[in-house]
Residue frames relative to the residue before (quaternion, step in Angstrom):
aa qw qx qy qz dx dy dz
X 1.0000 0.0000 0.0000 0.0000 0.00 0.00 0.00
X 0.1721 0.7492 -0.6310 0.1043 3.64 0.86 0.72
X 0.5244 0.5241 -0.4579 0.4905 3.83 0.47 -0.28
X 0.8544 0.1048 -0.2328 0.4526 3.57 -0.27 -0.28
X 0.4043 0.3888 -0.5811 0.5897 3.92 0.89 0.57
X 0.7095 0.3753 -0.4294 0.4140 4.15 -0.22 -0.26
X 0.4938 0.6505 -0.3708 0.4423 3.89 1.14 -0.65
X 0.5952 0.5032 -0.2856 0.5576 3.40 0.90 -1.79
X 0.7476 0.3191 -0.3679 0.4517 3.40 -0.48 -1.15
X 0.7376 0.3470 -0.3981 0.4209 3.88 -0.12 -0.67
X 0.2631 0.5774 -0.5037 0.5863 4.30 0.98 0.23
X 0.7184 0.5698 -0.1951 0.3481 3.33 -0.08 -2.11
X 0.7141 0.4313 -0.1563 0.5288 3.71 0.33 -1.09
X 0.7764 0.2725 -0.2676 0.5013 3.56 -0.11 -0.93
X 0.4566 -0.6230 0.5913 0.2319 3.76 0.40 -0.18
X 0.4401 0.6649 -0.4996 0.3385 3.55 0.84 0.17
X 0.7416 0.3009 -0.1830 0.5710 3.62 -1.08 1.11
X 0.8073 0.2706 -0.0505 0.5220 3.72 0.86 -0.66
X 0.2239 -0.8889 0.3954 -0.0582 3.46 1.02 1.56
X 0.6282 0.4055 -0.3713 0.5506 4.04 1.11 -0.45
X 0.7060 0.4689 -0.3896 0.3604 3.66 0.49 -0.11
X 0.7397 0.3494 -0.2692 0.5082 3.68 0.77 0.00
X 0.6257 -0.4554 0.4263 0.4684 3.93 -0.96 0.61
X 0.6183 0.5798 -0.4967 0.1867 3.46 -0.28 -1.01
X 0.6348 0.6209 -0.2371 0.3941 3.11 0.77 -2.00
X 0.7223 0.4870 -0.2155 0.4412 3.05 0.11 -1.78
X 0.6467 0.4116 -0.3651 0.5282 3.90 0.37 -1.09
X 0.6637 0.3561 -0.3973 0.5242 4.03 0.00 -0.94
X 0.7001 0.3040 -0.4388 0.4742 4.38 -0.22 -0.18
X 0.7072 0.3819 -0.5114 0.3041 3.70 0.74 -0.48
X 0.5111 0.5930 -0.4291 0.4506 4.00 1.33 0.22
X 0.5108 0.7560 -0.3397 0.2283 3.27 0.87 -0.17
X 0.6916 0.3649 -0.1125 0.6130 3.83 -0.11 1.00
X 0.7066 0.6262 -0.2604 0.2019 3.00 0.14 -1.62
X 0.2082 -0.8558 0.4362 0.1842 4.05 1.44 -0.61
X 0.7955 -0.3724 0.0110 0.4778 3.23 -0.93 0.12
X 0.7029 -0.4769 0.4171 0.3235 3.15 -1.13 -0.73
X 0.3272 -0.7964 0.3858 0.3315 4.17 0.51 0.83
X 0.4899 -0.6079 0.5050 0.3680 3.46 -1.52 0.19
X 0.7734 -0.4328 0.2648 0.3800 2.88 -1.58 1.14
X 0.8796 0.1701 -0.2218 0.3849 3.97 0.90 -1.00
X 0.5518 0.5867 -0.4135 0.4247 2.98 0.73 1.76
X 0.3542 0.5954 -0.3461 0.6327 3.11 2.51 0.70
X 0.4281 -0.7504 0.4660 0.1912 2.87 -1.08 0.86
X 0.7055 0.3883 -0.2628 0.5313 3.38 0.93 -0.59
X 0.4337 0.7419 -0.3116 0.4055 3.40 1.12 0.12
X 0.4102 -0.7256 0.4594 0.3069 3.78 -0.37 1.51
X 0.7429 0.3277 -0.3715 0.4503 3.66 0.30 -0.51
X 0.5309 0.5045 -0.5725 0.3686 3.64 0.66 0.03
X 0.6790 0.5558 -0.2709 0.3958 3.85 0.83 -1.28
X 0.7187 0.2907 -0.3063 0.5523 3.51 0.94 -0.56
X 0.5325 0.5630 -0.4297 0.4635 3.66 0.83 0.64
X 0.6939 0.4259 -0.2566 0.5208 3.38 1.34 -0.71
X 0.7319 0.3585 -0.3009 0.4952 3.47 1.10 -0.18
X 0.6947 0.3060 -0.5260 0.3836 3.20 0.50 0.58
X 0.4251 0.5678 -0.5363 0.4574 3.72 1.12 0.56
X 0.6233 0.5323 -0.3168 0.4772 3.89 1.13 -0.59
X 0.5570 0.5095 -0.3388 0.5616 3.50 1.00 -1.07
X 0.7578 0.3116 -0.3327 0.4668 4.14 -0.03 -1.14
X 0.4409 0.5647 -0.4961 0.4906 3.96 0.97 -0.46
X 0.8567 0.4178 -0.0241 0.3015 3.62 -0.30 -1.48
X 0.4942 0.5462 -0.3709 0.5655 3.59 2.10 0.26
X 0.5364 -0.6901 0.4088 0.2627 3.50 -1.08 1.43
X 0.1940 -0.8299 0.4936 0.1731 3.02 -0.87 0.69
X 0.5389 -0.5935 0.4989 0.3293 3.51 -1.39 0.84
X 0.4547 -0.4911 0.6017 0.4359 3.91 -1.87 0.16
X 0.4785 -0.6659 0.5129 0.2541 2.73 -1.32 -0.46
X 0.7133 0.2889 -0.2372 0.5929 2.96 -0.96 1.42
X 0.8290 0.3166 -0.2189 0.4057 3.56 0.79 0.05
X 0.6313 -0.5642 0.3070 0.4347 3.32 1.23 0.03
X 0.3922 -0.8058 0.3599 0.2595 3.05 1.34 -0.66
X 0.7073 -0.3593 0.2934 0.5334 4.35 -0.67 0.19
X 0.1000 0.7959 -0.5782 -0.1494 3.72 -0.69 -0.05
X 0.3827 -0.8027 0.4445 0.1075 3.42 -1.34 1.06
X 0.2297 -0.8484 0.4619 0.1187 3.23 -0.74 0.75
X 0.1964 0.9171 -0.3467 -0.0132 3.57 -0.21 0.55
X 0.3834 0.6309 -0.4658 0.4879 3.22 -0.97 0.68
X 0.6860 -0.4907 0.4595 0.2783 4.02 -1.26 0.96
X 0.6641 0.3877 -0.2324 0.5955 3.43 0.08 -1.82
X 0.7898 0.4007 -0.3587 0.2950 3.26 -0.49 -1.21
X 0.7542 0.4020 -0.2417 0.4595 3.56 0.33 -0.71
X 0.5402 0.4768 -0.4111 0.5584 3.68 1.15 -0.18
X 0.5685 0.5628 -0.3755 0.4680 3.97 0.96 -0.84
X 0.8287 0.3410 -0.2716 0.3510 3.47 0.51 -1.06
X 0.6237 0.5753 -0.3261 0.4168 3.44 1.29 -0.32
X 0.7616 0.2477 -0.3469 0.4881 3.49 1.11 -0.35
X 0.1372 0.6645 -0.6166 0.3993 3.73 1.59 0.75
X 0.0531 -0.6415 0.6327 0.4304 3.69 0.42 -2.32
X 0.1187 0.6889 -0.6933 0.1751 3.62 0.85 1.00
X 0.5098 -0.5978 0.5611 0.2608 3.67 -1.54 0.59
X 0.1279 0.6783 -0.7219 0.0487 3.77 -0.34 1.03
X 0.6395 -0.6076 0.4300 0.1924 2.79 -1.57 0.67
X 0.7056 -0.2017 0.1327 0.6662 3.44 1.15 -1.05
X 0.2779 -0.5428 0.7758 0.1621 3.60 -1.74 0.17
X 0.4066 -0.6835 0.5983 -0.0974 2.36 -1.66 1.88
X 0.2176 0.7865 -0.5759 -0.0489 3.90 -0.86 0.23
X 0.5853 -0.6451 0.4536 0.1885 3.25 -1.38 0.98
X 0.5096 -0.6917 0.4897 0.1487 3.27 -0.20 0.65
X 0.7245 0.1620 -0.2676 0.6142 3.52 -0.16 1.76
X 0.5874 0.5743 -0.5072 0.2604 3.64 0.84 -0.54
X 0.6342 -0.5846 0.4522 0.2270 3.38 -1.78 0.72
X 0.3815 -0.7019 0.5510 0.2411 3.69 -0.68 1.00
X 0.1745 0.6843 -0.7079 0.0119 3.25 -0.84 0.40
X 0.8938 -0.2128 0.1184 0.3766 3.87 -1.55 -0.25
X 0.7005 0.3517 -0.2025 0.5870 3.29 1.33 -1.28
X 0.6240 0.4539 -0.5268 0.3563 3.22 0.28 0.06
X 0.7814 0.3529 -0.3986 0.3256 3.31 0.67 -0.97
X 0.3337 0.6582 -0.4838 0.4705 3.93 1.33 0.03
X 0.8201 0.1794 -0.4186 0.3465 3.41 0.12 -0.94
X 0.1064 0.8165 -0.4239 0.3773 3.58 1.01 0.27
X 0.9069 0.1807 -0.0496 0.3774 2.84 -0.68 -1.78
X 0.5647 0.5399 -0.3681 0.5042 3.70 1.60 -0.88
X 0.6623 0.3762 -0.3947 0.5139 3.89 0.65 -0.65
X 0.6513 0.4663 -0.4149 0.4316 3.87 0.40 -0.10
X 0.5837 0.4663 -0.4551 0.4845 3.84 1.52 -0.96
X 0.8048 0.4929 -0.1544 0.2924 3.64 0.73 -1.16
X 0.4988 -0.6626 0.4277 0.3595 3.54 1.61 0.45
X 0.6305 0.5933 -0.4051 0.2939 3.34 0.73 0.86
X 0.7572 -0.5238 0.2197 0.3224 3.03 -1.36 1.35
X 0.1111 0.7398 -0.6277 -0.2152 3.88 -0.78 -0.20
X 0.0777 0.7279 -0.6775 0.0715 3.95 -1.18 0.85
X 0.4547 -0.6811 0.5627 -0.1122 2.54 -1.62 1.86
X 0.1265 0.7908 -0.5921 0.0899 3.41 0.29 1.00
X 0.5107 -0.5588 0.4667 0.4573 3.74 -1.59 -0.32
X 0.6597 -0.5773 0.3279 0.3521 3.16 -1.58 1.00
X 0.6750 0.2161 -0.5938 0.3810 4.08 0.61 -0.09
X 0.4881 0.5951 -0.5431 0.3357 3.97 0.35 0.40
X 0.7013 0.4339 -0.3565 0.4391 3.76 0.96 -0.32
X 0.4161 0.7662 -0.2679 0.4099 2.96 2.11 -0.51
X 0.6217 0.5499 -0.0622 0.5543 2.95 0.79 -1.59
X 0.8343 0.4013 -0.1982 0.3220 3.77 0.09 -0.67
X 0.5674 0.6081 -0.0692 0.5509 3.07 2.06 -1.08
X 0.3691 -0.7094 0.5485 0.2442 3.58 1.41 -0.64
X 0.5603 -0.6564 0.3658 0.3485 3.12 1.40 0.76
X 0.4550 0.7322 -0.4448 0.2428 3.49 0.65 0.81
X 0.5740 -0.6607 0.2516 0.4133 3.85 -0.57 0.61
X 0.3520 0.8466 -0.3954 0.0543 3.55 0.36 0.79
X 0.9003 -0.3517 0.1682 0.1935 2.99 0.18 1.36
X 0.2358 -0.6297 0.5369 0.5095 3.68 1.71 -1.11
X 0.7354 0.3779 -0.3207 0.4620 3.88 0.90 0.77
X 0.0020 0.8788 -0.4729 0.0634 3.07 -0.97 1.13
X 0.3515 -0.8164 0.4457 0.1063 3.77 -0.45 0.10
X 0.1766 0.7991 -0.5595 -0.1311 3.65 -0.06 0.50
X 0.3885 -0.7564 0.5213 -0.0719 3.09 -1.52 0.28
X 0.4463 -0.7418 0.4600 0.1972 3.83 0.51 1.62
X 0.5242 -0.6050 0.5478 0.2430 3.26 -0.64 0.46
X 0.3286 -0.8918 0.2461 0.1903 3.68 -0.71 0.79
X 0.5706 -0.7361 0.1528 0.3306 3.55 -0.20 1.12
X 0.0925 -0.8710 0.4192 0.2388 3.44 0.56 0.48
X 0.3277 -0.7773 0.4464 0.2985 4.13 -1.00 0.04
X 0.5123 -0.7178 0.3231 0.3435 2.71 -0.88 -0.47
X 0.6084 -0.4676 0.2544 0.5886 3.97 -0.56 1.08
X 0.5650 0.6135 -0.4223 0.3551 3.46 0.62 -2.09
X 0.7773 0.4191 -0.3268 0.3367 4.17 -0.07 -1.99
X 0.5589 0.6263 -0.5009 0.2109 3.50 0.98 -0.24
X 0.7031 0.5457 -0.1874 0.4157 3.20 1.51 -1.36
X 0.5374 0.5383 -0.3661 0.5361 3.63 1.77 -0.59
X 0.5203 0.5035 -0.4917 0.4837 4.17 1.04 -0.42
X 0.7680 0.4926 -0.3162 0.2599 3.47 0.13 -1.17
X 0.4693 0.5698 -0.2499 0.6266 3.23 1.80 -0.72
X 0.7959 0.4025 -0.3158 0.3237 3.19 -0.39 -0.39
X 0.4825 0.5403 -0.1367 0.6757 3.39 2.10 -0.64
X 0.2869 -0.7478 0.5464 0.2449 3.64 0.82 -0.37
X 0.4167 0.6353 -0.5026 0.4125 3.98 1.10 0.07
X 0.5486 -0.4445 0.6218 0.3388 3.29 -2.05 0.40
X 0.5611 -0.4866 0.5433 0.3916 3.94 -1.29 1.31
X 0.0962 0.6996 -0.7067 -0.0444 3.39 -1.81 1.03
X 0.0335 0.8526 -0.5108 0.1047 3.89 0.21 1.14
X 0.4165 -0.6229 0.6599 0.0546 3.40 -1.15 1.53
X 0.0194 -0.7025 0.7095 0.0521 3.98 -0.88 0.92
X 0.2484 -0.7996 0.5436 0.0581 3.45 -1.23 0.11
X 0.0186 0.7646 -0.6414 0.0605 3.64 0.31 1.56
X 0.9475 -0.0106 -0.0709 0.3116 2.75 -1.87 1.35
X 0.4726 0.5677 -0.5616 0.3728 4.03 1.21 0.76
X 0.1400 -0.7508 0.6454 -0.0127 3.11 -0.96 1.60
X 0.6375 0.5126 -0.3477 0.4582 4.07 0.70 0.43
X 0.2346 -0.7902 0.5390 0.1733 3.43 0.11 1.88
X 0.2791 0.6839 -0.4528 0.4994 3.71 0.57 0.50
X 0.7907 0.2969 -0.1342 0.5183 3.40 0.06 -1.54
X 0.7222 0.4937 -0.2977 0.3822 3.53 0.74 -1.01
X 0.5471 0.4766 -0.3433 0.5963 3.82 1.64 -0.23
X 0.6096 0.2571 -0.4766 0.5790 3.89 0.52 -0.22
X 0.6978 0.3969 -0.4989 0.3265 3.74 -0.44 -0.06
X 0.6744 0.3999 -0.3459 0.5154 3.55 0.75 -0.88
X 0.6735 0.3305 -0.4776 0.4572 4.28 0.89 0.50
X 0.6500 0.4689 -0.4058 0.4393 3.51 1.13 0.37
X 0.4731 0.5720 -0.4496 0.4969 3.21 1.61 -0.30
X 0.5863 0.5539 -0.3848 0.4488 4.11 0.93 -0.73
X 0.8374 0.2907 -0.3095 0.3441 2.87 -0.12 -1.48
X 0.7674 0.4106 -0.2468 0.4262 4.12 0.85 0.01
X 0.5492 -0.7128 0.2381 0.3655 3.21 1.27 1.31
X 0.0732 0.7615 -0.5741 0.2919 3.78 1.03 0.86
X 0.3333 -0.8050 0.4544 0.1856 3.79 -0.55 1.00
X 0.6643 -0.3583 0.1484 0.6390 3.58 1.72 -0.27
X 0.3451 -0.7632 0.5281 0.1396 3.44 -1.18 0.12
X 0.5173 -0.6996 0.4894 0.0587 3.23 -1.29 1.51
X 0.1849 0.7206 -0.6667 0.0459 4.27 -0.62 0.93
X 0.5948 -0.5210 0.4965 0.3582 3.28 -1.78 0.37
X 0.7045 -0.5242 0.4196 0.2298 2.85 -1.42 0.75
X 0.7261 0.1171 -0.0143 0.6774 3.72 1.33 -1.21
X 0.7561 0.5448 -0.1037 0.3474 2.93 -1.67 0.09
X 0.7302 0.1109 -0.0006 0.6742 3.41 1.72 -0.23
X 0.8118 -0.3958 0.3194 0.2871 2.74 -2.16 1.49
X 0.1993 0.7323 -0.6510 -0.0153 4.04 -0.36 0.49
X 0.7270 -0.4736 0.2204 0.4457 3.82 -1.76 1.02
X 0.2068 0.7404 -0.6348 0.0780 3.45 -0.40 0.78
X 0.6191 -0.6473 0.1186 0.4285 3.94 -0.76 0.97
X 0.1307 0.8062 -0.2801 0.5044 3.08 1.52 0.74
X 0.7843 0.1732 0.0138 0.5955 3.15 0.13 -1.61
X 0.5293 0.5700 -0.3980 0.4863 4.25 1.14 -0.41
X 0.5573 0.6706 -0.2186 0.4381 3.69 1.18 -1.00
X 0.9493 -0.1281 -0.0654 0.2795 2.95 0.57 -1.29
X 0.0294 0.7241 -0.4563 0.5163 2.59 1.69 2.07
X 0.1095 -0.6994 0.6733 0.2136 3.93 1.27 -0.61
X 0.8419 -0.4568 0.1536 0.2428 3.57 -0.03 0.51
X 0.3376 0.8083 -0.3315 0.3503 3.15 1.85 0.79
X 0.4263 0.6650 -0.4655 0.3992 3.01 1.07 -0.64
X 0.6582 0.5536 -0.2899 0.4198 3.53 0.15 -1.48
X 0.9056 -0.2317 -0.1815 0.3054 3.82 0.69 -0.22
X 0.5169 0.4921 -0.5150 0.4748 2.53 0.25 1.73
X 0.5400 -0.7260 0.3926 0.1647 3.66 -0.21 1.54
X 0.1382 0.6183 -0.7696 -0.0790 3.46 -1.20 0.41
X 0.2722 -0.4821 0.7944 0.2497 2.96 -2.34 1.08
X 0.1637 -0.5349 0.8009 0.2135 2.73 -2.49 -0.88
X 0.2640 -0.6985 0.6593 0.0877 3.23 -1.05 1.77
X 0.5371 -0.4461 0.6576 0.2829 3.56 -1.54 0.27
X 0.7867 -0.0528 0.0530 0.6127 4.27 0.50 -0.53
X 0.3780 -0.6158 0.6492 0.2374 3.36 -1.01 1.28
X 0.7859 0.3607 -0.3992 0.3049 3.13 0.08 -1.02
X 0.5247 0.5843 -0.4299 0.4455 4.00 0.65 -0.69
X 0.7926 0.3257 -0.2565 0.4470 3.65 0.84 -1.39
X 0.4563 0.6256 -0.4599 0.4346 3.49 1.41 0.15
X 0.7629 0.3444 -0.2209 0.5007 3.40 0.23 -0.80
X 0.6047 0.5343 -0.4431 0.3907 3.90 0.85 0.38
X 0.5966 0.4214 -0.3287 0.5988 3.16 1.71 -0.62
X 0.5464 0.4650 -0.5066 0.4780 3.92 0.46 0.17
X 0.7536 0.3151 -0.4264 0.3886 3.39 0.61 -0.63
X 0.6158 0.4732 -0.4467 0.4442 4.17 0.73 -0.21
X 0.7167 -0.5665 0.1335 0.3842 3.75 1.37 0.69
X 0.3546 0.7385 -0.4527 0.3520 3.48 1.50 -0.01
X 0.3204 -0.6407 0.6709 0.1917 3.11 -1.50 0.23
X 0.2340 -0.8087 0.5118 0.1713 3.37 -1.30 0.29
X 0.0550 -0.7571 0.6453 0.0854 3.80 -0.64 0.72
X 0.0071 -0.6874 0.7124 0.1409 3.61 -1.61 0.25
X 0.5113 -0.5923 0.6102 0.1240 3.23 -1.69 0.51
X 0.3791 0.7598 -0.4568 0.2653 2.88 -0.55 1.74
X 0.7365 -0.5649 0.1288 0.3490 3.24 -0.72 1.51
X 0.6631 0.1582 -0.1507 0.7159 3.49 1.21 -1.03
X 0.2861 0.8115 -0.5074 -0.0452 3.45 -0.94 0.54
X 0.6268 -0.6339 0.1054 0.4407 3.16 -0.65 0.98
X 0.7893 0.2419 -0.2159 0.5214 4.07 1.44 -0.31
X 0.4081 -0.6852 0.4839 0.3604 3.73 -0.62 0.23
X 0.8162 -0.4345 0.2914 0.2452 3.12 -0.85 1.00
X 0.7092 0.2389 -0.2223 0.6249 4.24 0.55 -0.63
X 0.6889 0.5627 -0.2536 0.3802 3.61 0.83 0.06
X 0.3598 0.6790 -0.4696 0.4346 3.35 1.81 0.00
X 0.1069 -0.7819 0.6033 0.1150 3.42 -1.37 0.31
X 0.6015 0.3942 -0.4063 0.5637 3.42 1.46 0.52
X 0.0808 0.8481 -0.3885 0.3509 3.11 0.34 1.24
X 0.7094 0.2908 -0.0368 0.6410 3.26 0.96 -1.61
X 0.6278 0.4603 -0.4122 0.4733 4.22 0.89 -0.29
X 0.6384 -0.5124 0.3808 0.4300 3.61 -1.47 -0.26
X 0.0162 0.8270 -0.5587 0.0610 3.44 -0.86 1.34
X 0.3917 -0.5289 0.7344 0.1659 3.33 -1.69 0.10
X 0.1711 0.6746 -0.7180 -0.0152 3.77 -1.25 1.08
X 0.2598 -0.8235 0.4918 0.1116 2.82 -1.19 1.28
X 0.2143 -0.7955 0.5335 0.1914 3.79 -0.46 0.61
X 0.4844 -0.6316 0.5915 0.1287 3.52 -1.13 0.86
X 0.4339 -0.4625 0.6593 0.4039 3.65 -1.62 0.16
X 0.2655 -0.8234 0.4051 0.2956 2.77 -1.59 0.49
X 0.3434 0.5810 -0.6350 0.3758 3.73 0.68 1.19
X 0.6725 0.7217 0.0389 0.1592 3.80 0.97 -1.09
X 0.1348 -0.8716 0.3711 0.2907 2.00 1.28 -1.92
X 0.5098 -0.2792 0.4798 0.6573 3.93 -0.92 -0.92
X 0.5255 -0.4545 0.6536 0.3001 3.55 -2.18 0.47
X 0.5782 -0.6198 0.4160 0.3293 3.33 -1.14 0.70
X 0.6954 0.3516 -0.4374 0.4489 3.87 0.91 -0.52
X 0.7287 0.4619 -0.3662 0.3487 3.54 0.54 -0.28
X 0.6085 0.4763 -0.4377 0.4596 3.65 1.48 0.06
X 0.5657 0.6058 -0.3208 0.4583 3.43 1.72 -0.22
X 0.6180 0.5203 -0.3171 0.4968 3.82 1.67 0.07
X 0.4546 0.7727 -0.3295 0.2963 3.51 1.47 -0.19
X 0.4760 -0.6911 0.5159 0.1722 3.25 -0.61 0.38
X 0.7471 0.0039 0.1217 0.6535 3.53 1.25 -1.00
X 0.1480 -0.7568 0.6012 0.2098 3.53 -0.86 0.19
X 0.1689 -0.9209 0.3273 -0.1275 3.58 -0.71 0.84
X 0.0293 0.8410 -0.5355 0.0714 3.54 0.69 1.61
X 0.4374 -0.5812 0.6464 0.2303 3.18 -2.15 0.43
X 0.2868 -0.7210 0.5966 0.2049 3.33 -0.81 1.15
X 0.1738 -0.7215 0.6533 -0.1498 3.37 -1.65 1.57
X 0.7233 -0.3667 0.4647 0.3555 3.15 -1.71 0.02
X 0.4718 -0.6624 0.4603 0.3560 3.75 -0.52 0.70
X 0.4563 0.7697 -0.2948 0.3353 3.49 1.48 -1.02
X 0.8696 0.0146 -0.0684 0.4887 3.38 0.98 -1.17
X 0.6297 -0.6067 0.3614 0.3238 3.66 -0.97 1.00
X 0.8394 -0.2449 0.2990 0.3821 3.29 0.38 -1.18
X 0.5617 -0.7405 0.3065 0.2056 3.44 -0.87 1.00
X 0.3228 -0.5850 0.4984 0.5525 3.79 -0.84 0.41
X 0.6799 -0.4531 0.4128 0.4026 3.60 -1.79 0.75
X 0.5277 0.4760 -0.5147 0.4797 3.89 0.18 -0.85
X 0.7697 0.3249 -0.3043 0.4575 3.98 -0.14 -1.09
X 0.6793 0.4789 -0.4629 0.3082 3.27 -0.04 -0.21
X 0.6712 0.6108 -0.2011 0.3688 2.75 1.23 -1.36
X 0.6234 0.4534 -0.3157 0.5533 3.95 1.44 -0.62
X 0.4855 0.5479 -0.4374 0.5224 3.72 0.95 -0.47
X 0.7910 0.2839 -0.3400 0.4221 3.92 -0.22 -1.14
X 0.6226 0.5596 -0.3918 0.3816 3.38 0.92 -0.63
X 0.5025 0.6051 -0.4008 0.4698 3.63 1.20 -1.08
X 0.7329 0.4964 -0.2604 0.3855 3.55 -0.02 -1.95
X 0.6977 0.4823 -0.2865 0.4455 3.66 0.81 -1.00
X 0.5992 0.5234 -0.2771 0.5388 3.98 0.89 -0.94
X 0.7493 0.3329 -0.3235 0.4723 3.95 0.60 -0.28
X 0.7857 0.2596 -0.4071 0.3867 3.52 1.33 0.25
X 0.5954 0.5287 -0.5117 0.3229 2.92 1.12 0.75
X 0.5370 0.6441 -0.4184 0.3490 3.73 1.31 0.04
């Protein structure tokens, strides 16, 4: 049978019938299963997979705010951060980039973060990068705790506790934390028990407004009501009175006579004025007589004027 012992052997050679002995096979089972083909950002070695994984790392690795408060805020930049340390606003720590050049302000803020128990950390510059919001600061930053706000209610538990008649500063429609730091250091320096802003819509304690408090903030409380006017009329009912500042009002200013009792003054913006429902909750309406020459004060001044006029009749 040499004819079919050479058959076998030629079978044998060509791999025919005998599928593990030739690539093909083997290639067609290793496809096996295996399903389609993934998208480009679900390959690893793929460019759009890598820049898909780093910007889920990048949004992981952004600070995050509390809630309800606004969250930490950063300050950056030399000037600025030398401004806020000899302000003594309360930061939390100073930040420095790693490599940055010493020069005068730096080493000032130095010594003021070392008088003031404050942290220094040296991080790398894209980490300050990162923390700053990419802002130009300098390899120097500041942060800043979010600020504690009270409550309307603690204003009236301060005054108690002081045995004084309730004096409370509201704030319609002041949207310049500027203005809202000169009012909360006139609200100090005239025995004002704390002051009352909106929740939205308005100028709230940012280091701004810590600045130019020169360091009042620290004692003297602001709340924030959700509705002046709702929280207006709660202090009318625990017996306050209410006055607003306004250009026409119905008394001139040394002529109030509710002055010396427990009040609420409310200051307006000054393009605006008071909102129409919350000048329509007053109790009194109340201008500072001036020089015809000029329309109308910035709100910080006005505000220390009524406060002044109001502190000499109650002593």
């Amino acid at each position: 049978m040499p004819g079919n012992s050479q058959r076998r052997g030629a079978i044998k050679k060509s791999g025919k019938g005998n599928p593990t002995a030739g690539s093909g096979g083997r290639r067609r089972r290793s496809l096996e299963g295996k399903g389609p083909t993934p998208r480009a950002e679900e390959r690893p070695n793929h460019k759009k997979y890598k820049m898909v994984r780093a910007e889920e790392k990048r949004q992981q690795s952004k600070p995050r705010r509390k809630a309800g408060d606004g969250g930490a805020e950063w300050v950056a930049g030399r000037n600025s951060v030398v401004e806020l340390l000899r302000a003594n606003v309360p930061v939390n720590g100073v930040y420095v980039a790693e490599g940055t050049e010493r020069d005068e302000r730096l080493r000032e803020i130095f010594r003021l973060a070392a008088e003031q128990h404050i942290a220094l950390l040296e991080v790398g510059r894209p980490e300050l990068d990162r923390l700053t919001g990419g802002a130009v600061h300098q390899g120097i930053a500041a942060k800043l705790d979010a600020y504690e706000y009270a409550h309307p209610d603690d204003l009236l538990g301060r005054a108690e506790e002081l045995g004084e008649p309730p004096l409370i500063v509201m704030l319609d429609g002041i949207t310049d934390p500027r203005n809202l730091g000169a009012i909360v250091r006139s609200a100090s320096g005239f025995g004002a028990h704390g002051v009352v802003i909106p929740e939205r819509r308005a100028a709230q304690m940012t280091a701004a407004a810590w600045k130019t408090s020169a360091g009042a903030a620290a004692r003297v409380p602001v709340a924030r009501a959700t509705n002046l006017t709702r929280q207006l009329k709660a202090y009318q009912e625990a017996g306050l009175m209410v006055v607003g500042l306004a250009a026409d009002g119905d008394v001139e200013l040394p002529a109030l006579d509710l002055a010396d009792g427990p009040l609420v003054v409310v200051i307006g913006s000054e393009g605006k004025g008071l909102s129409r429902l919350v000048s329509e909750t007053c109790d009194q309406l109340v201008s500072i007589p001036m020089s015809s020459d000029l329309e109308s004060l910035n709100a910080g001044v006005a505000t220390g004027v009524a406060l002044y006029a109001i502190a000499r009749a109650r002593v």
